[in-house]
N, C-alpha and C positions, 0 to 999 in steps of 0.2 A: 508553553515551555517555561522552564522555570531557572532563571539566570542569577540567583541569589548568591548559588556558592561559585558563579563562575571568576577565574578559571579549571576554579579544579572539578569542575564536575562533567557528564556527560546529559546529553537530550536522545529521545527518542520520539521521532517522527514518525506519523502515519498517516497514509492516505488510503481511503476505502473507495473502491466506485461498484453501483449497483444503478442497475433499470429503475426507475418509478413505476413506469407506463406497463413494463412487459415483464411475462414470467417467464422459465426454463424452456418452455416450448416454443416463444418465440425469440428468443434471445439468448446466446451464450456469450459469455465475456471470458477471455484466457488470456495469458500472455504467452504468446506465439511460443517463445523461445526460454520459456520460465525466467528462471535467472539473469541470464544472459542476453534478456530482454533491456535490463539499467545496465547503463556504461555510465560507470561511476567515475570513470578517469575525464570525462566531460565535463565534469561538475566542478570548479574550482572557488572556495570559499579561502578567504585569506584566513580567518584564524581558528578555522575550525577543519578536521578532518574527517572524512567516515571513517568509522573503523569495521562497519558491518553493514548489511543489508536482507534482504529477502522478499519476493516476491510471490505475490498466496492469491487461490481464486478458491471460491466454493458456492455453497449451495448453502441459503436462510429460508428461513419457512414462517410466514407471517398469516396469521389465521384468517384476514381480512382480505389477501390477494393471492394467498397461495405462496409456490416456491420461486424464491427468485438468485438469479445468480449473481454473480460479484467477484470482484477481484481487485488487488489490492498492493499495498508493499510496505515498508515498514523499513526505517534509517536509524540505527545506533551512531 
């Protein structure tokens, strides 16, 4: 993150999570409830607000172990 021009500026956060060990056939990763999975009203930062979110799974294809899945989220 980059806090040079703060406070005028914004950050975007991301978090990725995927298997090592296992591919699509034995493992799937989802968020149950997509979106609705972060409760963002939990979160309480003093000087900082979200102003956006989203929540993402998919499918990577690595030539050495095959496809694997993953899911993920992403904070504006």
């Amino acid at each position: 993150m980059d806090f040079s021009r703060f406070p005028l500026d914004t950050q975007n956060c991301s978090l990725e999570l995927e298997s090592y060990a296992y591919n699509e056939n034995d493992l799937m990763l989802y968020w149950k409830n997509g979106n609705d999975s972060l409760r963002t009203d939990e979160i309480v930062l003093s000087q900082f607000f979200i102003e956006h979110f989203h929540a993402s799974s998919g499918l990577a294809f690595y030539s050495s172990t095959g496809v694997k899945n993953g899911m993920g989220f992403h904070i504006h």
